[in-house]
MIROKE-112130 format. One record per residue (C-alpha): residue number from 1; x, y, z. Coordinates in pm, 1 decimal, always signed. Example, Ala and Ser with C-alpha at 12.3 -4.5 7.8 and 13.67 -1.06 7.14 Angstrom:
2
<r num="1" east="+1230.0" north="-450.0" up="+780.0"/>
<r num="2" east="+1367.0" north="-106.0" up="+714.0"/>
//
This chain:
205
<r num="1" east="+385.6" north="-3123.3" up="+115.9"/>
<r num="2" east="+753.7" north="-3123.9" up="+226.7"/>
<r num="3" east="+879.8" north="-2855.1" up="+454.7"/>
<r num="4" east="+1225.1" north="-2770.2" up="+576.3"/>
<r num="5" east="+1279.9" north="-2873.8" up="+990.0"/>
<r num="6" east="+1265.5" north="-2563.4" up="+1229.8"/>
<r num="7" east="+1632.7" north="-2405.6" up="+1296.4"/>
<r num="8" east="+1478.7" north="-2449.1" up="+1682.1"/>
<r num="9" east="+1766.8" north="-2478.5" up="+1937.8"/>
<r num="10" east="+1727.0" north="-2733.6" up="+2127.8"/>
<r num="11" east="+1591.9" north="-2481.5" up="+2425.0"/>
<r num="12" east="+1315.5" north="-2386.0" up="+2197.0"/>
<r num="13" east="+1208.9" north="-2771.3" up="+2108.3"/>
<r num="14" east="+1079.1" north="-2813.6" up="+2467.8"/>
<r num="15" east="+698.0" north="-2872.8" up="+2515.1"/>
<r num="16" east="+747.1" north="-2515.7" up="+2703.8"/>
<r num="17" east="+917.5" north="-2402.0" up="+2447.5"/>
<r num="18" east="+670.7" north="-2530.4" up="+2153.7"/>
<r num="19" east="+359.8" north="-2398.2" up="+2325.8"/>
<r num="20" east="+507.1" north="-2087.7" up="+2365.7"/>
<r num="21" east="+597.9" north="-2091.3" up="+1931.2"/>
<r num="22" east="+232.3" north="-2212.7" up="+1931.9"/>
<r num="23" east="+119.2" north="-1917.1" up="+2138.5"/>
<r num="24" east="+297.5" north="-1690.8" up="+1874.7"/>
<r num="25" east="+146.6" north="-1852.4" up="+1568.1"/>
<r num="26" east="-148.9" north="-1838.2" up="+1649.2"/>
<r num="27" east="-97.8" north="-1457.3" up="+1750.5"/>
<r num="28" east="+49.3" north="-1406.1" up="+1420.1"/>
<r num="29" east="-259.5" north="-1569.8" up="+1245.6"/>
<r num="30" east="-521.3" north="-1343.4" up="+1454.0"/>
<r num="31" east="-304.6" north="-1042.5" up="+1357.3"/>
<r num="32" east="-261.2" north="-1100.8" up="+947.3"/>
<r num="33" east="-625.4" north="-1222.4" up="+926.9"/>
<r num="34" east="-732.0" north="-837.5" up="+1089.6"/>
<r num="35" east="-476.2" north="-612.9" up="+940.1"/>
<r num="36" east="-321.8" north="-779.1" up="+673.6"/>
<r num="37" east="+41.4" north="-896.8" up="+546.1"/>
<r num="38" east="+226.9" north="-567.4" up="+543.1"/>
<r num="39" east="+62.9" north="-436.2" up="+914.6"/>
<r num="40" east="+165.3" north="-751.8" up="+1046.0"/>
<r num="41" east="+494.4" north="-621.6" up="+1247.3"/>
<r num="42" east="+644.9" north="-870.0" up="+1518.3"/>
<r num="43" east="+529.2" north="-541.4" up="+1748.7"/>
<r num="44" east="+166.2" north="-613.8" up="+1662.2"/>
<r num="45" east="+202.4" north="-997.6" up="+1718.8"/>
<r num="46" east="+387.8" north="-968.5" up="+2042.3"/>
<r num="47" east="+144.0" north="-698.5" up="+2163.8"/>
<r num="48" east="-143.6" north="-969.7" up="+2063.9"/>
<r num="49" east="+62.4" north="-1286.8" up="+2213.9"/>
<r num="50" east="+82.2" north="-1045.9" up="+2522.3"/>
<r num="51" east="+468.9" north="-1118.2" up="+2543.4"/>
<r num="52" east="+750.0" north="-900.9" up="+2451.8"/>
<r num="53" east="+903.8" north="-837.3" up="+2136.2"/>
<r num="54" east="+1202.7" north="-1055.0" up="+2276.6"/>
<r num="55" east="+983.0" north="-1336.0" up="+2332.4"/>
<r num="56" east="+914.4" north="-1319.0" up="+1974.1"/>
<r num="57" east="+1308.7" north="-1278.7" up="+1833.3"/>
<r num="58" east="+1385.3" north="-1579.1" up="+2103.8"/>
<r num="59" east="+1173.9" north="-1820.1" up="+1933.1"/>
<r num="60" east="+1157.2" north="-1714.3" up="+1543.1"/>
<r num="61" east="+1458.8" north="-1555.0" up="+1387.5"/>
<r num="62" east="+1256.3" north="-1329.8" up="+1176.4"/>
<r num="63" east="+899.7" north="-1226.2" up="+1170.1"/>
<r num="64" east="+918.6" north="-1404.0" up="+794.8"/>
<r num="65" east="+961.5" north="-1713.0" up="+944.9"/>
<r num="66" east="+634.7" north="-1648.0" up="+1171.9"/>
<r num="67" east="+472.8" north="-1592.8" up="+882.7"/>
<r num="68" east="+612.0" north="-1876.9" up="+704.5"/>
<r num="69" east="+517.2" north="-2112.9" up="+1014.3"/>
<r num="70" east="+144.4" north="-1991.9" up="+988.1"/>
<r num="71" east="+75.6" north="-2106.2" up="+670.7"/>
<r num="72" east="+308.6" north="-2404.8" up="+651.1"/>
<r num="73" east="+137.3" north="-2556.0" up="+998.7"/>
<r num="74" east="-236.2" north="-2481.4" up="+797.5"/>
<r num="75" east="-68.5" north="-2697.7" up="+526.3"/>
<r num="76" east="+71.8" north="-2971.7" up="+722.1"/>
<r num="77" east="-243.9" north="-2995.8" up="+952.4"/>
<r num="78" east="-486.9" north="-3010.3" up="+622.2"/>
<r num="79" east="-235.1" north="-3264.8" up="+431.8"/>
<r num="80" east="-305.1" north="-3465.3" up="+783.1"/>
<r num="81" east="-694.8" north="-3427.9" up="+774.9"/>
<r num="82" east="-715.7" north="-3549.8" up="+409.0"/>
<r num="83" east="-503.2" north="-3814.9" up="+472.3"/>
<r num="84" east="-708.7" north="-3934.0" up="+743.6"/>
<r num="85" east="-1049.3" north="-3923.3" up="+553.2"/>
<r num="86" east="-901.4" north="-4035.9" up="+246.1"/>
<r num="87" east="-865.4" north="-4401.5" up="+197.3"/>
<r num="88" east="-608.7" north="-4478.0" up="-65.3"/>
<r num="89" east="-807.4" north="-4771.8" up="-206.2"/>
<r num="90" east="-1080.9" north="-4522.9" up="-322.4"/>
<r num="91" east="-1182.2" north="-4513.4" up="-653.1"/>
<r num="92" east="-1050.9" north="-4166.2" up="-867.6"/>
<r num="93" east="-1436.2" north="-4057.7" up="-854.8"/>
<r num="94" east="-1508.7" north="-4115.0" up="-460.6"/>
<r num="95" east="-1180.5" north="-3990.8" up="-380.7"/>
<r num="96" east="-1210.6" north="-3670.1" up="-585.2"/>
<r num="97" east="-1527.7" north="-3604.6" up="-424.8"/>
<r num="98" east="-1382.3" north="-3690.6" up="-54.4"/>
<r num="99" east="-1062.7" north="-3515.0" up="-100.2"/>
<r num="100" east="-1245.2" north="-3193.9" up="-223.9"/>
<r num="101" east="-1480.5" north="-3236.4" up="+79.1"/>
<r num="102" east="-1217.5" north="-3303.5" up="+389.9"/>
<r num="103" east="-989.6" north="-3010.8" up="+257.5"/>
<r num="104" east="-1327.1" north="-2765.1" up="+330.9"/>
<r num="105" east="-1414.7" north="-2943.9" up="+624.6"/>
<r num="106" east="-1084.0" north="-2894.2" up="+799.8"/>
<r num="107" east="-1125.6" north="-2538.9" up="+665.3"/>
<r num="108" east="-1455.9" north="-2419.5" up="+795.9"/>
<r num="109" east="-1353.6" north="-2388.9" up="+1156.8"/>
<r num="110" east="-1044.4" north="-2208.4" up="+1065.9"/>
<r num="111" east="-1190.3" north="-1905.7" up="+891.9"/>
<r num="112" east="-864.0" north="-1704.8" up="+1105.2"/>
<r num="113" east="-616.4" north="-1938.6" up="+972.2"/>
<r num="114" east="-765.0" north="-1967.8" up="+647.7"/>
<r num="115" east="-734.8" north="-1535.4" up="+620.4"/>
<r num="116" east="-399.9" north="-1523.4" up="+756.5"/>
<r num="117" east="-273.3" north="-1859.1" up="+507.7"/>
<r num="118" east="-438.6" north="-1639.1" up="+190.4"/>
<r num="119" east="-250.7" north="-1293.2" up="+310.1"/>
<r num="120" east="+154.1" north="-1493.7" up="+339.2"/>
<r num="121" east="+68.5" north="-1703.1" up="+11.4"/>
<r num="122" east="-33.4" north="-1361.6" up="-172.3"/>
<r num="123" east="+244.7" north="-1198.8" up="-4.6"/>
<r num="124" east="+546.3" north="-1348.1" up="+101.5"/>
<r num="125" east="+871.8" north="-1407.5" up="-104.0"/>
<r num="126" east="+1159.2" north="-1536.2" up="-139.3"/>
<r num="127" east="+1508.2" north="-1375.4" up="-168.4"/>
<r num="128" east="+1479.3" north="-1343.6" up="-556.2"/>
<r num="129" east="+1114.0" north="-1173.4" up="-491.5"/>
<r num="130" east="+930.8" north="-1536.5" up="-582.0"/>
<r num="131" east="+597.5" north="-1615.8" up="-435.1"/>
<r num="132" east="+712.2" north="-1825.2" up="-131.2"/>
<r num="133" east="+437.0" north="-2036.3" up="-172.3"/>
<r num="134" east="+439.6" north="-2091.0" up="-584.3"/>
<r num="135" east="+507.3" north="-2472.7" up="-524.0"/>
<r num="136" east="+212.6" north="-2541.3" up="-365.5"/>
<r num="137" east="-102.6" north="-2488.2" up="-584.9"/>
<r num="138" east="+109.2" north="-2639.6" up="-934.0"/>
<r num="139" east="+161.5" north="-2938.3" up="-698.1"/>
<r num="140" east="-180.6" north="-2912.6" up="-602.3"/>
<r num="141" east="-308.6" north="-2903.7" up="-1008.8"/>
<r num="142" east="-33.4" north="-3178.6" up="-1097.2"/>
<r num="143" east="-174.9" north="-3431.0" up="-850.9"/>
<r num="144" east="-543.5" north="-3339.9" up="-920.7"/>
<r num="145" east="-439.5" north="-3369.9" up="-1308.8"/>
<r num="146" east="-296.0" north="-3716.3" up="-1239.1"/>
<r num="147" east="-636.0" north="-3806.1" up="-1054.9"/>
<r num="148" east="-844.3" north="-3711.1" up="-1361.0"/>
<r num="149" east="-630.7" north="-3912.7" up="-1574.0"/>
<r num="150" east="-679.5" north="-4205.1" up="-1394.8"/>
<r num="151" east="-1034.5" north="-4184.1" up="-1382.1"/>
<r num="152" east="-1077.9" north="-4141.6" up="-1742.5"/>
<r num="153" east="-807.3" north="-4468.3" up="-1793.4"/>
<r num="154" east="-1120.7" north="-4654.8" up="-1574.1"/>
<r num="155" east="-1438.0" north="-4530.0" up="-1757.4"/>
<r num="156" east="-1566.0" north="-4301.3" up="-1497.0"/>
<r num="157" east="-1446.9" north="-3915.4" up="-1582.9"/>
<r num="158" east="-1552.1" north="-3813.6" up="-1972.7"/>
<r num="159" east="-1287.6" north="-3690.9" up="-2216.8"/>
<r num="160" east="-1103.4" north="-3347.6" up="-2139.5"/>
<r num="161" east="-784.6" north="-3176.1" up="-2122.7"/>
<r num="162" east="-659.3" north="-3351.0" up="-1720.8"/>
<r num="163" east="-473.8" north="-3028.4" up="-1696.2"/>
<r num="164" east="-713.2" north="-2729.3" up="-1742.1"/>
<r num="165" east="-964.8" north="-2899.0" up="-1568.4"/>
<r num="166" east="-772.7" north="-2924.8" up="-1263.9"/>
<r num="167" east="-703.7" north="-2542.5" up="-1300.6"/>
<r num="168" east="-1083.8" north="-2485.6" up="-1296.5"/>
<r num="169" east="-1141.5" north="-2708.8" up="-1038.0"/>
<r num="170" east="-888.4" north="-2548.6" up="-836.0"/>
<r num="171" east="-1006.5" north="-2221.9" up="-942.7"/>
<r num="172" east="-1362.8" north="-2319.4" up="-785.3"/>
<r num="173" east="-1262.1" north="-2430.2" up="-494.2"/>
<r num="174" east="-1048.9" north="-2119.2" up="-416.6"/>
<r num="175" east="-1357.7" north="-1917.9" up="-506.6"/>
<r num="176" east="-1585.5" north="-2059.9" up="-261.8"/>
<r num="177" east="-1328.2" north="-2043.7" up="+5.5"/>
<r num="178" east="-1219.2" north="-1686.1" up="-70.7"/>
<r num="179" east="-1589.9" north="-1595.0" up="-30.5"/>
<r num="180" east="-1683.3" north="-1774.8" up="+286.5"/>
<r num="181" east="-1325.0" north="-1635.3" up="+434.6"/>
<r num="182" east="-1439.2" north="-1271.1" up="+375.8"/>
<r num="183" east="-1789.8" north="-1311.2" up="+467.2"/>
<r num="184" east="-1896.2" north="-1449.6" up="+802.1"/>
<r num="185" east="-2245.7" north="-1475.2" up="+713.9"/>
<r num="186" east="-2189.8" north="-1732.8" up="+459.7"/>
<r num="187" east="-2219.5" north="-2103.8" up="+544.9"/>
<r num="188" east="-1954.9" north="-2328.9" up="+403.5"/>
<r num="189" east="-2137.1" north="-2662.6" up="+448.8"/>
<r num="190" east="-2358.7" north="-2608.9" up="+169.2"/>
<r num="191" east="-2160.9" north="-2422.2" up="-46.5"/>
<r num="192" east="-1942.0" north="-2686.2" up="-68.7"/>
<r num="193" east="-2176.7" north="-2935.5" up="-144.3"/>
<r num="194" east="-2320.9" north="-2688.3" up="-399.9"/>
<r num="195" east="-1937.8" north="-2677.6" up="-564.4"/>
<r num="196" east="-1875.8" north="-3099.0" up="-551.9"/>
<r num="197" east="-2250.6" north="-3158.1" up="-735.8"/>
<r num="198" east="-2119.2" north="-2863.7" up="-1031.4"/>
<r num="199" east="-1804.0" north="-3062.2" up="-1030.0"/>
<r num="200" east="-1926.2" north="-3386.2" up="-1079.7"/>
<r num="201" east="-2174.7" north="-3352.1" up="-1328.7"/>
<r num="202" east="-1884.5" north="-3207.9" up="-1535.3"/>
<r num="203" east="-1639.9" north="-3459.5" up="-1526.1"/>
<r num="204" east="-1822.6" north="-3775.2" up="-1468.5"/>
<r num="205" east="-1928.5" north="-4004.7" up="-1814.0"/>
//
């Protein structure tokens, strides 16, 4: 995923300064996860941060780019996770499998995060009232598409439309996590492994 650089000062790009941004995310996270998108005010997040609502307008010029930062820093943390579990010389099978697995890994100790990502993606807009966030789960089909493909060139996914089936798979995945999110009972470990048997024993040959 690419993001835009921070319109930081150079003040607020201190390791004083970036602890105290980190501070406010994860404020900001705790306080969409409880109440929600439209209760989040940059009152409720400073009250949480336990600073002032300066603090807040010091380090983020708007409480939509606090929002923003929450669920782009999710992103560019779980990009980093996958990356790290994922070797590139894996073939389109393992890696399906593994990349399906790290993202809910790196999820199920963020349940927080994961609640306050889902409320600015479902939320949060741009200027001309787009989805903020739009980009990011076509990119997410297009590349999962492009996997499929190649592992029906190589013999080892059966014969389907690349496309819908990355919707569904997508679809799957957001399911379980939706449902683990909103219930703390539930144990993502073998849900997931529940979801990558279902998946494989529809796409492989």
């Amino acid at each position: 995923m690419r993001t835009n650089g921070d319109s930081t000062t150079e003040g607020r790009g201190t390791v004083g300064g970036r602890a105290r941004r980190n501070q406010i995310e994860r404020a900001a996270a705790e306080v969409l996860s409880e109440v929600g998108y439209a209760a989040a005010s940059v009152g409720r997040i400073a009250q949480r941060a336990g600073v002032s609502k300066g603090v807040i307008t010091y380090h983020f010029a708007s409480k939509d780019e606090i929002l923003r930062r929450v669920a782009l820093t999710l992103f560019e943390e779980c990009v980093l996770h996958i990356t790290a579990g994922v070797p590139s010389e894996m073939s389109p099978a393992a890696r399906l499998r593994a990349q399906l697995s790290a993202e809910l890994e790196f999820f199920s100790s963020r349940r927080v995060e994961f609640r306050a990502m889902v409320e600015v993606m479902s939320n949060h807009r741009e200027p001309a009232f787009i989805r903020a966030f739009e980009n990011v789960s076509s990119d997410e089909t297009e590349a999962l598409a492009d996997l499929l493909r190649r592992g029906q060139a190589q013999g080892q996914f059966r014969a389907f439309d690349v496309y819908e089936v990355a919707q569904l798979i997508g679809a799957a995945k957001n399911d379980v996590l939706d449902r683990w999110a909103s219930d703390e009972t539930l144990d993502l470990v073998p849900m997931t492994a529940t979801m990558l048997d279902f998946i494989e024993h529809a796409v492989r040959v």
